[in-house]
MIKE-955062 format. One line per 2 residues: their letters; for each residue x, y, z of C-alpha. Coordinates in pm, 1 decimal. Example, Ala and Ser with C-alpha at 12.3 -4.5 7.8 and 13.67 -1.06 7.14 Angstrom:
as) 1230.0,-450.0,780.0 | 1367.0,-106.0,714.0
end
This chain:
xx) 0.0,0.0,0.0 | 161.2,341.2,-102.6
xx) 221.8,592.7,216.0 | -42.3,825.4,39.3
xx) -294.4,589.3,18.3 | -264.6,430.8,391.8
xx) -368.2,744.1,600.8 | -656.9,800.9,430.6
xx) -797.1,446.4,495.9 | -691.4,504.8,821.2
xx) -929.2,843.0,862.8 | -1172.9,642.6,677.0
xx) -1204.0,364.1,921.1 | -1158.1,615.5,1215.3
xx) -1468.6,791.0,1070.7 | -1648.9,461.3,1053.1
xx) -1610.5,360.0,1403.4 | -1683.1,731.2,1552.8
xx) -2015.5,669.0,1373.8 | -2018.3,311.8,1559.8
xx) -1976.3,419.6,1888.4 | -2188.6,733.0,1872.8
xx) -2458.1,487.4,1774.2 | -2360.1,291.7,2092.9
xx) -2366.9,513.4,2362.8 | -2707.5,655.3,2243.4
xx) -2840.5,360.2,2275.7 | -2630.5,147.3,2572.4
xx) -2919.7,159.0,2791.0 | -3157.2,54.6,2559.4
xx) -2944.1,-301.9,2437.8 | -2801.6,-349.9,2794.9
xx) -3058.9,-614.4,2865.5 | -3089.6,-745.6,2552.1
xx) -2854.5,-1062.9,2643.5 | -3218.0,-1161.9,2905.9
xx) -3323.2,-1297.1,2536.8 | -3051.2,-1577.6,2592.2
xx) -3114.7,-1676.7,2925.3 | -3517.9,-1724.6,2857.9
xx) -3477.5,-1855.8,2520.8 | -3132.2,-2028.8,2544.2
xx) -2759.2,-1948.5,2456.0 | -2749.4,-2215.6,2129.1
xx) -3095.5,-2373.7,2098.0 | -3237.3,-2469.1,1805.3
xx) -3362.4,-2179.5,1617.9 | -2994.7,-1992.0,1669.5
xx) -2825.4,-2323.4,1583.0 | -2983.9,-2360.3,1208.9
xx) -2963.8,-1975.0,1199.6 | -2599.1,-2029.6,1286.9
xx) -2506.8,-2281.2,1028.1 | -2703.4,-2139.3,749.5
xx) -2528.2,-1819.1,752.7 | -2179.5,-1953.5,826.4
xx) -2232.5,-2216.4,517.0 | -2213.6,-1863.5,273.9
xx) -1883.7,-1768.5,458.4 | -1706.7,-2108.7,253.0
xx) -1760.2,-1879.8,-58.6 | -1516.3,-1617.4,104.0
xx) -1271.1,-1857.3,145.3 | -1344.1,-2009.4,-212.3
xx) -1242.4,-1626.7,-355.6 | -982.3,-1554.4,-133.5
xx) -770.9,-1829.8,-217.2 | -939.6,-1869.7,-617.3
xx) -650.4,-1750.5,-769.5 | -384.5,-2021.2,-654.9
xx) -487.4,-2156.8,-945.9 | -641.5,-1878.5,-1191.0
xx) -263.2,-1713.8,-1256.3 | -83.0,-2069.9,-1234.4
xx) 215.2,-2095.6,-1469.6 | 298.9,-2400.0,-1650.5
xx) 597.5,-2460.9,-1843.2 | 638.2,-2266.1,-2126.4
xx) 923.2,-2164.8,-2414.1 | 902.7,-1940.5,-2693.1
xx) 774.9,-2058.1,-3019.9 | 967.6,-2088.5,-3351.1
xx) 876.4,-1962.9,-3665.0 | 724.5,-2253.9,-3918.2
xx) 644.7,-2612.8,-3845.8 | 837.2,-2841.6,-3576.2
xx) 976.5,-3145.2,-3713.5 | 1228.4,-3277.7,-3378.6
xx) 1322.4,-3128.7,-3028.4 | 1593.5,-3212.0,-2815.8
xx) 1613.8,-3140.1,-2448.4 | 1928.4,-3290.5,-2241.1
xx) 1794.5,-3729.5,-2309.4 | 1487.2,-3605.1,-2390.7
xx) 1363.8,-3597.9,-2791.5 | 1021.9,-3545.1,-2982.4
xx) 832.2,-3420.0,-3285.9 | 677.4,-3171.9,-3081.5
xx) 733.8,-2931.3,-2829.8 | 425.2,-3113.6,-2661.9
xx) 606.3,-3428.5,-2574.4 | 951.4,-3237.2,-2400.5
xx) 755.6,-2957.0,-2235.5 | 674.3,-3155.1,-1942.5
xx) 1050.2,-3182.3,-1856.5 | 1179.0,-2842.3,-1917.7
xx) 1342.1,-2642.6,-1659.4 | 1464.9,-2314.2,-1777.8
xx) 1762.0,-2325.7,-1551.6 | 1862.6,-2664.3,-1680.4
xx) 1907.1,-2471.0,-2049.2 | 1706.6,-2415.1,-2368.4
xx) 1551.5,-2641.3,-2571.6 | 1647.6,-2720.5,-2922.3
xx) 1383.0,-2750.3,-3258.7 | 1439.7,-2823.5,-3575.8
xx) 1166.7,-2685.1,-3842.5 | 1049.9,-2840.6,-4166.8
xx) 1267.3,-2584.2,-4354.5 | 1569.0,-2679.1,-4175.9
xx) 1662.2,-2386.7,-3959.1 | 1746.6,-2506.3,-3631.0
xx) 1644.3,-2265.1,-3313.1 | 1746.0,-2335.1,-2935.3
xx) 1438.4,-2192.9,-2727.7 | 1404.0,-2032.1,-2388.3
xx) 1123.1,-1909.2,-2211.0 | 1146.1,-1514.2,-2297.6
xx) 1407.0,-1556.0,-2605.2 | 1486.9,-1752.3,-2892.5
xx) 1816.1,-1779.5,-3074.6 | 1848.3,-1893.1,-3396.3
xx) 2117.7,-2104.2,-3499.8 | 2351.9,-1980.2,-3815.8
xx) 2472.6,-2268.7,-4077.8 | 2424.4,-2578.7,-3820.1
xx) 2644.6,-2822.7,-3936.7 | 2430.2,-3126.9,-3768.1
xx) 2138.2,-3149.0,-3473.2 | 2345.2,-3176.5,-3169.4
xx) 2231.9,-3012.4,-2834.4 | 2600.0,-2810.7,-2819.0
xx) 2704.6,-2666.7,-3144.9 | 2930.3,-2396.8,-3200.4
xx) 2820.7,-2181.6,-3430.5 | 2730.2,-1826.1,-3470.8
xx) 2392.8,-1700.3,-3356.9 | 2107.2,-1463.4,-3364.9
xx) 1886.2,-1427.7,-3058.9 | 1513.0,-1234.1,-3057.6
xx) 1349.1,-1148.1,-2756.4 | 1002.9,-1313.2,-2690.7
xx) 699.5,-1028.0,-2706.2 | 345.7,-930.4,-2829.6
xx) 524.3,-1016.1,-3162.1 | 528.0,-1412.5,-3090.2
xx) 387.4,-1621.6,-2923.7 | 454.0,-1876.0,-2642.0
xx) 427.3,-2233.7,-2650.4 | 285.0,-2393.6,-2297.1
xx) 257.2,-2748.4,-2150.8 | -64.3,-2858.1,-2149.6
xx) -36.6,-3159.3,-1917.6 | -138.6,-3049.7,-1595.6
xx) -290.5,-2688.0,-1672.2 | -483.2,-2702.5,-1951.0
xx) -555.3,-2317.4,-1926.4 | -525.6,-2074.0,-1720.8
xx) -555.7,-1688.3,-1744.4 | -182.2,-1650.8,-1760.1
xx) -157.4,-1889.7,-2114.3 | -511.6,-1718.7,-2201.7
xx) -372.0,-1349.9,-2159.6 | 20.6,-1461.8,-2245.1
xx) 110.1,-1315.7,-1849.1 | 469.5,-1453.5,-1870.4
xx) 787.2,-1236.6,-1937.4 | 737.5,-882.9,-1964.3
xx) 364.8,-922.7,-1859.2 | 403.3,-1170.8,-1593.4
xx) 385.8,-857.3,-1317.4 | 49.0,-813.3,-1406.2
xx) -43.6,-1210.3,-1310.8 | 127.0,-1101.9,-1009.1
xx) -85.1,-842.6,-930.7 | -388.6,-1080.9,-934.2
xx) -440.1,-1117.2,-552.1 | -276.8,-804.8,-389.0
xx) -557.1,-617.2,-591.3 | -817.1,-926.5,-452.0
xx) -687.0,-831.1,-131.9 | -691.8,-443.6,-124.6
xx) -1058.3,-503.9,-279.2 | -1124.0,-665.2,76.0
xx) -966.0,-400.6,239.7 | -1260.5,-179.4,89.9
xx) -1519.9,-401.0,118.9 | -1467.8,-411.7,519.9
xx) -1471.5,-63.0,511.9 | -1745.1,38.5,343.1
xx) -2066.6,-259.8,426.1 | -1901.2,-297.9,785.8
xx) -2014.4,86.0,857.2 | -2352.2,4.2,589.3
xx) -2438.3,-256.4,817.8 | -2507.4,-24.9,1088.0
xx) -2709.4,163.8,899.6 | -2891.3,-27.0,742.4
xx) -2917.6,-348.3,944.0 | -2666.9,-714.3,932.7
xx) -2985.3,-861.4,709.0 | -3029.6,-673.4,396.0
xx) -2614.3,-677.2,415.9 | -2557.2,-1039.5,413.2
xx) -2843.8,-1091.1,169.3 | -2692.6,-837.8,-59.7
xx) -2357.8,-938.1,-68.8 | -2398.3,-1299.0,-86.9
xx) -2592.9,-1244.5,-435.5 | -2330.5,-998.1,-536.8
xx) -2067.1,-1316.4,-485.0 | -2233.2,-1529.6,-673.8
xx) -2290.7,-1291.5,-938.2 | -1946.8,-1150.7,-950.5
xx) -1793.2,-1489.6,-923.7 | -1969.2,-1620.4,-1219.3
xx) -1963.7,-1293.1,-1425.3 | -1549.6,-1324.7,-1394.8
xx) -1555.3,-1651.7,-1583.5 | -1673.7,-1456.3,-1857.4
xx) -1416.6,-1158.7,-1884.3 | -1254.3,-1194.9,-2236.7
xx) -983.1,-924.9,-2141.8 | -781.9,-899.1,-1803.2
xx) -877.8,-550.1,-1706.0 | -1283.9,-605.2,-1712.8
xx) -1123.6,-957.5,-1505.8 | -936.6,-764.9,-1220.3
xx) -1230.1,-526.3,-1223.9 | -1480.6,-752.7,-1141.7
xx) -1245.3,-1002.4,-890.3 | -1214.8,-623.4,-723.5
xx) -1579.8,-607.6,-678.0 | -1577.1,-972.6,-558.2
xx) -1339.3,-904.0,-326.9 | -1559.8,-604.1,-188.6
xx) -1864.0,-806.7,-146.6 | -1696.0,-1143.8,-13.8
xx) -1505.3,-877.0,255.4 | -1852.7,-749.7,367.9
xx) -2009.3,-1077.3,392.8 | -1764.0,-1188.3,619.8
xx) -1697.9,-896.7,819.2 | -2091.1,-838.8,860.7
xx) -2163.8,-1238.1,907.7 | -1903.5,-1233.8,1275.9
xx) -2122.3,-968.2,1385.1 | -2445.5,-1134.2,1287.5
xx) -2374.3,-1495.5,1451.3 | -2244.1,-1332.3,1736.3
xx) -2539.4,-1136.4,1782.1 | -2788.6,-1428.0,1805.6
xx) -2579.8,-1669.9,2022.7 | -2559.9,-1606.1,2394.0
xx) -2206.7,-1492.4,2582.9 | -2176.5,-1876.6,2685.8
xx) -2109.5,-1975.4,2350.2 | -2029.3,-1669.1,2172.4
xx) -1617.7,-1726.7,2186.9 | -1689.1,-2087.1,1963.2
xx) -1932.0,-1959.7,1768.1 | -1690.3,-1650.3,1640.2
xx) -1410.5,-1892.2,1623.5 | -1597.5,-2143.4,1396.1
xx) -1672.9,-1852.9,1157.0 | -1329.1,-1938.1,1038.6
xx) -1359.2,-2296.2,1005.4 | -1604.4,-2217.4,703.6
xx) -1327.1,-2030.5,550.8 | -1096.1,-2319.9,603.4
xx) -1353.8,-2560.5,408.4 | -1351.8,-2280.1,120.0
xx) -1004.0,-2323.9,51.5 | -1009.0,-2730.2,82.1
xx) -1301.4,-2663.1,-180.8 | -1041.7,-2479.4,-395.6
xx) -799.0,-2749.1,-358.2 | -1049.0,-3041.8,-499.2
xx) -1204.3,-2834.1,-769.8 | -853.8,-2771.1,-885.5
xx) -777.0,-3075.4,-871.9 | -1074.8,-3191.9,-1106.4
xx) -1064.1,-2907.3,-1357.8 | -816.5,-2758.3,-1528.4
xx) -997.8,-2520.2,-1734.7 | -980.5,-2213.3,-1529.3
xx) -1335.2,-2048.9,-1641.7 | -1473.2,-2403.5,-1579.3
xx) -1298.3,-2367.4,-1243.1 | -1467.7,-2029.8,-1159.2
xx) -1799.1,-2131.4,-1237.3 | -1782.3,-2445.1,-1015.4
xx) -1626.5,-2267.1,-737.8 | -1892.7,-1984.4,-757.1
xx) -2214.7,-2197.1,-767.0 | -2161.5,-2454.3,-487.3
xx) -2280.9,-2227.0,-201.0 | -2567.2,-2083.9,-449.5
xx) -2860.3,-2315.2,-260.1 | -2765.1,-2044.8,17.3
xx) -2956.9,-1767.1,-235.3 | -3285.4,-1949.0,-192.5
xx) -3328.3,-1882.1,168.7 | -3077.2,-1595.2,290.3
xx) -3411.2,-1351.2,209.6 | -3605.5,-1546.4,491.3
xx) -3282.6,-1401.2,794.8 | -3440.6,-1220.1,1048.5
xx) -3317.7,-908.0,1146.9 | -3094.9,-955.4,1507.0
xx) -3264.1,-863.4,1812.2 | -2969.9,-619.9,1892.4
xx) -2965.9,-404.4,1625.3 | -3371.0,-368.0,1574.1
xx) -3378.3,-265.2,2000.6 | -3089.5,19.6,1877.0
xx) -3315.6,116.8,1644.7 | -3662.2,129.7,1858.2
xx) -3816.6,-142.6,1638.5 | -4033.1,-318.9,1917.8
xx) -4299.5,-431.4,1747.2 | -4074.7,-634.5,1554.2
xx) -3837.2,-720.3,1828.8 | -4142.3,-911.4,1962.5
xx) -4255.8,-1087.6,1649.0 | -3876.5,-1189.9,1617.4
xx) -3907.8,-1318.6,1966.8 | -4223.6,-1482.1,1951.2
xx) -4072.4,-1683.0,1632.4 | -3746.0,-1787.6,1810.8
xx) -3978.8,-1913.3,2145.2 | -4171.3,-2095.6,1870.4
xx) -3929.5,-2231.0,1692.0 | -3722.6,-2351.8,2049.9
xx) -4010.3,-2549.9,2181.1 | -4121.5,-2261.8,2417.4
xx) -4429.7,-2042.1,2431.7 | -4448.9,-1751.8,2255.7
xx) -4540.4,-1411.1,2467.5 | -4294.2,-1519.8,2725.5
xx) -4093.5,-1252.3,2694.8 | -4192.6,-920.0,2562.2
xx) -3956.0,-687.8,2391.0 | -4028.5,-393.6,2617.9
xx) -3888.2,-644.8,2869.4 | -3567.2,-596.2,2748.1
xx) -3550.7,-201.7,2841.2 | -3390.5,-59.8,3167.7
xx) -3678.3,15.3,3386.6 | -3604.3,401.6,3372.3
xx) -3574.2,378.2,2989.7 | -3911.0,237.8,2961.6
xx) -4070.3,482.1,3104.4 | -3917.6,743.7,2847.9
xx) -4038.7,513.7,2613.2 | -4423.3,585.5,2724.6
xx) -4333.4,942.8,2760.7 | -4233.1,1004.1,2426.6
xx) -4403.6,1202.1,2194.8 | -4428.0,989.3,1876.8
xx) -4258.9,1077.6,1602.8 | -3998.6,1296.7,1788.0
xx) -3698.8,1151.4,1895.7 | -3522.4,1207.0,2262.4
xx) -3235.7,1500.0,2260.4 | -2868.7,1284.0,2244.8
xx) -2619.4,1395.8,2516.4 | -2349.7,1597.2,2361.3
xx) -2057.2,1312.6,2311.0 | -1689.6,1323.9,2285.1
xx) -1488.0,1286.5,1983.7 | -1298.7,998.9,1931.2
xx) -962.4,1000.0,1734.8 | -687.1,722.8,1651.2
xx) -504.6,969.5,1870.1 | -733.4,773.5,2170.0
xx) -536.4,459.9,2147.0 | -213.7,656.3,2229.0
xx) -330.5,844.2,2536.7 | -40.1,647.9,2768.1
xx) 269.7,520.7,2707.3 | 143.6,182.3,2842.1
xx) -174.2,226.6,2601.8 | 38.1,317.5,2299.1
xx) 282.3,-28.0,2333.6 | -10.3,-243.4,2377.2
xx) -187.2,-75.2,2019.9 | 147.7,-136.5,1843.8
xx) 179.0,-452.9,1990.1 | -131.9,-506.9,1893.7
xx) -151.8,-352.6,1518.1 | 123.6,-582.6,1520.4
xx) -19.4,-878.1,1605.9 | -302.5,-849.4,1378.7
xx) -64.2,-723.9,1108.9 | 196.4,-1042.4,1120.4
xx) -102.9,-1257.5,1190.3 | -310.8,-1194.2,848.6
xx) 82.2,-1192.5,685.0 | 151.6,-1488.7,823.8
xx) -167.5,-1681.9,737.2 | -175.1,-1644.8,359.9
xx) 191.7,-1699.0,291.0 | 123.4,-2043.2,446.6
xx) -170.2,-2045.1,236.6 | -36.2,-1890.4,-66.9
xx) 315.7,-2063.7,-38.1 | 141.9,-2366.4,12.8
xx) 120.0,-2514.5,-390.5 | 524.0,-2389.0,-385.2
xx) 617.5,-2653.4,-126.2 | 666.0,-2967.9,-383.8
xx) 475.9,-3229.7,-424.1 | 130.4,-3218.1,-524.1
xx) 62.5,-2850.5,-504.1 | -345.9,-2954.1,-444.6
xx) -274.6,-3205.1,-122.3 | -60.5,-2935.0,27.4
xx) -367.0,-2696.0,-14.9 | -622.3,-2932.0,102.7
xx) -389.9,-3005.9,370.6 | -342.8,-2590.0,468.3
xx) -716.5,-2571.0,507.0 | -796.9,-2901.7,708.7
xx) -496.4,-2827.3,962.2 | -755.0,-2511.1,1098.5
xx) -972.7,-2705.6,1213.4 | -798.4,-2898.9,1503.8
xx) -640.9,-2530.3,1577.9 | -1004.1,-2360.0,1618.0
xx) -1073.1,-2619.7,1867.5 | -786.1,-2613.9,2031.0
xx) -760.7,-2230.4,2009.5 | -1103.8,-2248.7,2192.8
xx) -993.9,-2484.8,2466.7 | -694.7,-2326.0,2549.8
xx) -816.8,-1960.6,2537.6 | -1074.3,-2053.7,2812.7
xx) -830.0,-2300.1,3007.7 | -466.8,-2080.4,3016.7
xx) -612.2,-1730.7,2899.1 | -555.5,-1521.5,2572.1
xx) -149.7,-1386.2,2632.7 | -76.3,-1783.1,2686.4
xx) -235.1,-1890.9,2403.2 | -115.2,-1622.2,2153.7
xx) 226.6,-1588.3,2248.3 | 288.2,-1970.5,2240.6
xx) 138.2,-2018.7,1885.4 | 346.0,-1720.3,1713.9
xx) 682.5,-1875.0,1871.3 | 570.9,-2199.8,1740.7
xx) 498.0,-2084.5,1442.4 | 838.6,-1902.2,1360.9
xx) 1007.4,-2191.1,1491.7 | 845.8,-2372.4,1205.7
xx) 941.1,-2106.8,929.5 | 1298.5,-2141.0,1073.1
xx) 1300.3,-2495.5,1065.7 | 1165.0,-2555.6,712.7
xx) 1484.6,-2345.1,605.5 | 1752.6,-2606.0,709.4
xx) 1555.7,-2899.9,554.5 | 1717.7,-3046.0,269.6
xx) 1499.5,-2959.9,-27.3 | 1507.6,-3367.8,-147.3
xx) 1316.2,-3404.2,216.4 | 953.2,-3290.3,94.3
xx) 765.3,-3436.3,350.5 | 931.3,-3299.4,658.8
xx) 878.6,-2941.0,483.0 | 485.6,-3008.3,427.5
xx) 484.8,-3143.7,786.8 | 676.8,-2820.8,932.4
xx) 459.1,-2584.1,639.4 | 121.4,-2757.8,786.7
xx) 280.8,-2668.8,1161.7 | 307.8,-2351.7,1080.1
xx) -3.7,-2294.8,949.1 | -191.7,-2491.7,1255.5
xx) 18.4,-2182.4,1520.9 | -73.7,-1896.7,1330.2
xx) -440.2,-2020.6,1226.5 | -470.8,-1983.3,1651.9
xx) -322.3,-1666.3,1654.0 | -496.6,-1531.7,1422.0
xx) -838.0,-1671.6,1532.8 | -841.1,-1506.3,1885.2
xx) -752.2,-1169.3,1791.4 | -1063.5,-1047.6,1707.7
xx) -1161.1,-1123.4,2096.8 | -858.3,-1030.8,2251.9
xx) -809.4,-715.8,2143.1 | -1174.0,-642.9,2234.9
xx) -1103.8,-766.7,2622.3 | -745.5,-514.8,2563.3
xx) -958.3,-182.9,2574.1 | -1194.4,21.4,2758.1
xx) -1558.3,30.3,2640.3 | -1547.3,366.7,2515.8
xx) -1216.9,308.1,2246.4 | -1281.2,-82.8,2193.4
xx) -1482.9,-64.8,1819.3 | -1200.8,199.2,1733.7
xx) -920.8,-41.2,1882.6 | -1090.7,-342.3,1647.2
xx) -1116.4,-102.2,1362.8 | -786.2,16.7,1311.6
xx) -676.0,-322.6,1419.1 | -840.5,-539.1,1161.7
xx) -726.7,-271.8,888.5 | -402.2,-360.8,972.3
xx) -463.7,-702.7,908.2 | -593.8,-623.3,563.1
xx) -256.8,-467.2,491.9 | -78.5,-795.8,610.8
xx) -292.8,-974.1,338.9 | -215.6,-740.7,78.8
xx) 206.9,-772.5,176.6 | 163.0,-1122.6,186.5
xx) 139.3,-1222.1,-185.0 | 444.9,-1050.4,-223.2
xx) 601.7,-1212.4,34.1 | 500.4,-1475.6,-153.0
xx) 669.7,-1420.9,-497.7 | 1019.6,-1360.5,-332.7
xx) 1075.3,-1738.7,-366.5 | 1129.1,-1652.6,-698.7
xx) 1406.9,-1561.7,-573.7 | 1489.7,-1821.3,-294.0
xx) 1238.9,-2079.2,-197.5 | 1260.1,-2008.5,190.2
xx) 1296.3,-1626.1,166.1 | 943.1,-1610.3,251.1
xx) 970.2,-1798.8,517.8 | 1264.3,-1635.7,637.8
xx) 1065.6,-1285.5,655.8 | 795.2,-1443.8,814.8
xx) 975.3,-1612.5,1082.0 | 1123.3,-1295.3,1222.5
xx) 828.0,-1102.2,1216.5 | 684.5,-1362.8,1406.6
xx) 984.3,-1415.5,1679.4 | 1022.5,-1029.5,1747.0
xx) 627.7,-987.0,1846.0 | 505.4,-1337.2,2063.1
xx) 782.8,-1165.2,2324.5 | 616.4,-830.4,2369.8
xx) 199.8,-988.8,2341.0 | 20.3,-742.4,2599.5
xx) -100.0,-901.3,2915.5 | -485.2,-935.2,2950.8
xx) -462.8,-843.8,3299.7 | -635.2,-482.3,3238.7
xx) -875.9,-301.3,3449.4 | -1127.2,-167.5,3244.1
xx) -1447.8,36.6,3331.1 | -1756.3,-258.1,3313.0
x) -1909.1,-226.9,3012.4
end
């Protein structure tokens, strides 16, 4: 993200959560007693469970997109083509008739590959050049003779290996060479797209209630995700993955608060948790179906129609009881209630929504002149400048910006470096999202059990141990680097679960949305680094690893303690 472009997110969000917690304080009084619905009705009964399940099933199309592109830019081998018809090739022991039959074996750093055409000429081919061969005396790999090279570009065209991707946008578009930045550029974009997208429907929601939001965006994915199959040209194609990336962001940012908001406070740490399980089963869903098709428009179809049953009831979501209480909407705070009582074996009327007011508040309520709402007490400004009001309060936000930074970072290079691991690139991605699960649960066990600082700290050490240790395995040792990879992935998939909580329990009522705001824009910016991070293995396979690792070792020493008095809430 360029240094211009960062501050003004920053004021953006800032503005966002002023406009939260404005909302909030006008309205404490009225939601305080909202959580009685839980204790009359139940924490998880039935009617929150299917509520709970159906609305989390939409979040494995987040995790589809996120990680869709693994396999929409992927690069097979390639070489520049020769003028005229092949007649024989000759790569190291390797011959053919057609560039077909050797491409499987090339490896650019191994040398070119030699052709001979029908009319004779004889041309030794590499993957952004070709050099043509002057009076060959016979078809040898080394001859020396004199020679003519041409650079590959939107003159000629490229020659790619079929076998195991049979196309892709990259042999589509020809994104290798000179263009291959802008394959590159695939996912950052995805990623600053989400940036956006939590920006702009996380402070919509509020507005204009979770429902409408998570009914909106969930028919924007799955017509965004199927439109993209159909892009012809790779601008209109990062254009619309931008707009996916906007409305996948807001789903997921807008489901947390939803499930959270009809599960009680005995469950509520799981239930947030599990959010990200569904992710997890998106991207072992992007490891099968790239497994099974190698078309990549194919691919995109598939991937965007397999939560699509979720369009056929998302329009029947109630509203939560939380945010229709903020807004005054009793009369359908009760039928909501009635319906849940219904629907969990209990009587409806048992609990009426003017139950739910402060005693003192209820009486404004049958003061009121209708129509006119009550005066708002004149409220503080909030600033980022908040979270810096003590030197004690400004180490724990870095350490905490920090945390959520190297967490997100941390989290896709696993993912993303996944496929770059050896082996079969789609077991090591089926393998990155199955390894979450265990580490939600255990997350969950251990956060209750030895607290938040003891879990956290514990799973970013192990974690950059396992960066560190992948680095001095011998590359011929492939299944002791998936082991360590999958290790990795486990520690920070903790990490980065429980920091939406923690960093809530970190701060005082008053600066807590603005602490999770600026906290979880961080994170976006660790996703967008991250596919960079990624591509330096260009340049040496573990140098991503390497980056990641000390990240990782310099914050798990400095995680701020949870032991914080803060005003009740």
């Amino acid at each position: 993200m360029s240094p211009i472009c960062a501050p003004l997110l920053l004021r953006v969000q800032v503005k966002a959560n002023i406009y939260k917690l404005s909302v909030a304080s006008q309205t404490c009084q009225r939601v305080m007693s909202v959580e009685r619905i839980f204790d009359e009705f139940g924490h998880f009964k039935r009617f929150q469970a299917c509520l709970y399940f159906a609305a989390v099933f939409q979040a494995i199309a987040c995790g589809i997109h996120y990680l869709a592109s693994v396999f929409l830019v992927e690069r097979p081998n390639f070489v520049c083509a020769p003028p005229g018809n092949i007649t024989d090739v000759l790569y190291g022991n390797h011959t053919g008739a057609s560039l077909e039959e050797v491409l499987p074996f090339f490896k650019p750093a191994n040398g070119p590959m030699v052709v001979r055409t029908a009319v004779g000429q004889q041309w030794e081919l590499s993957t952004c050049q070709r050099t043509q061969r002057m009076n060959p005396t016979d078809f040898t790999y080394e001859q020396v003779v004199n020679r003519t090279t041409e650079k590959c570009d939107g003159n000629y065209h490229y020659v790619y290996d079929h076998s195991e991707v049979y196309q892709s946008i990259v042999t589509d578009w020809d994104l290798v060479c000179d263009r291959e930045w802008l394959a590159k550029l695939c996912q950052p974009t995805f990623m600053m797209g989400v940036l956006i997208g939590a920006l702009v429907f996380g402070d919509i929601a509020d507005r204009v209630g979770r429902q409408r939001i998570l009914m909106i965006t969930s028919l924007c994915q799955f017509v965004f995700g199927v439109s993209v199959a159909f892009m012809g040209n790779y601008y209109l194609f990062m254009v619309i993955r931008f707009l996916l990336a906007m409305v996948s962001s807001g789903y997921l940012v807008v489901v947390f608060v939803y499930v959270t908001e009809f599960t009680g406070n005995k469950v509520r740490t799981w239930t947030s948790m599990h959010v990200h399980a569904a992710f997890a089963a998106g991207v072992m869903m992007v490891a099968i179906t790239g497994y099974l098709v190698r078309t990549w428009w194919i691919y995109q179809i598939i991937l965007s129609t397999c939560t699509s049953p979720f369009l056929f009831f998302c329009w029947k979501f109630p509203e939560t009881p939380f945010y229709l209480m903020a807004k005054g909407r009793l009369q359908e705070t009760q039928v909501l209630l009635d319906s849940i009582a219904r629907f969990n074996g209990l009587e409806p009327g048992r609990l009426r929504a003017e139950d739910l007011l402060e005693p003192k508040e209820a009486l404004l309520e049958k003061e009121m002149v209708p129509g006119r709402a009550q005066p708002a007490e004149p409220e503080r400004k909030l600033s980022i400048l908040d979270l810096f009001g003590t030197w004690r309060m400004t180490w724990r936000t870095v350490t905490v910006w920090a945390v959520w930074f190297i967490g997100s970072l941390g989290y896709y290079v696993f993912s993303l470096g996944s496929v770059n691991l050896g082996g079969n690139q789609y077991i090591n991605l089926f393998l990155a999202g199955a390894v979450e699960f265990p580490s939600y649960l255990i997350g969950c066990y251990a956060m209750d059990r030895v607290g938040r600082k003891r879990t956290c700290a514990p799973a970013l050490l192990l974690a950059g141990t396992a960066c560190m240790l992948i680095i001095v395995v011998p590359n011929d040792i492939e299944v002791l680097v998936i082991i360590l990879s999958m290790t990795g992935k486990f520690a920070i998939a903790i990490a980065f679960g429980l920091i939406y909580l923690y960093t809530c329990e970190l701060y005082p009522t008053i600066i807590r949305s603005l602490a999770v705001g600026s906290g979880s824009m961080m994170c976006r910016v660790g996703s967008i680094v991250a596919p960079f991070c990624v591509y330096l293995a260009d340049i040496w396979q573990y140098l991503p690893q390497i980056q990641t690792r000390n990240l990782m070792h310099q914050r798990q020493m400095c995680t701020p303690s949870h032991h914080l008095h803060l005003k009740p809430t």
